[in-house]
C-alpha positions in Angstrom: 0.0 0.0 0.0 0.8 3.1 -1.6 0.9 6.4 1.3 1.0 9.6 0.6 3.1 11.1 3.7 0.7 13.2 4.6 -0.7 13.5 7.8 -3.7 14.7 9.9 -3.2 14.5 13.5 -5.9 13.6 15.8 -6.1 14.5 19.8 -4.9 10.8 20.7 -1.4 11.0 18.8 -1.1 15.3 19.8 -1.2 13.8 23.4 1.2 11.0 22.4 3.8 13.5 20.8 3.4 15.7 24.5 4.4 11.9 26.1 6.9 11.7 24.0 5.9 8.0 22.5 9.1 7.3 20.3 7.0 5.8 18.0 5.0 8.3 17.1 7.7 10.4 16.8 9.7 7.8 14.3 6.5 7.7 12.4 6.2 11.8 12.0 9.5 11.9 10.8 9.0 10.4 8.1 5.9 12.5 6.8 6.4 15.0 3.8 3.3 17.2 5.6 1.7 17.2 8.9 -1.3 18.9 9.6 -3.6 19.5 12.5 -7.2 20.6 12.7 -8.2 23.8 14.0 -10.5 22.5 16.7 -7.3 20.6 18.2 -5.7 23.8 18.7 -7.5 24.7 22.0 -7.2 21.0 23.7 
């Protein structure tokens, strides 16, 4: 399967990126684009 690198970033992996889960991390790295929506901005 085919991805595009892009990414849209829910509340679950935000939190997980404050943690500082390596994997998610690893994971970001790798993405061409990350994006979050605007109504994660004030969680």
């Amino acid at each position: 399967m085919l991805m595009s690198g892009k990414y849209l970033l829910d509340t679950n992996i935000i939190i997980a990126l404050f943690a500082d889960e390596a994997i998610v991390k690893d994971n970001l790295a790798q993405a061409s684009e990350v994006f979050i929506s605007h109504s994660q901005i004030p969680e």
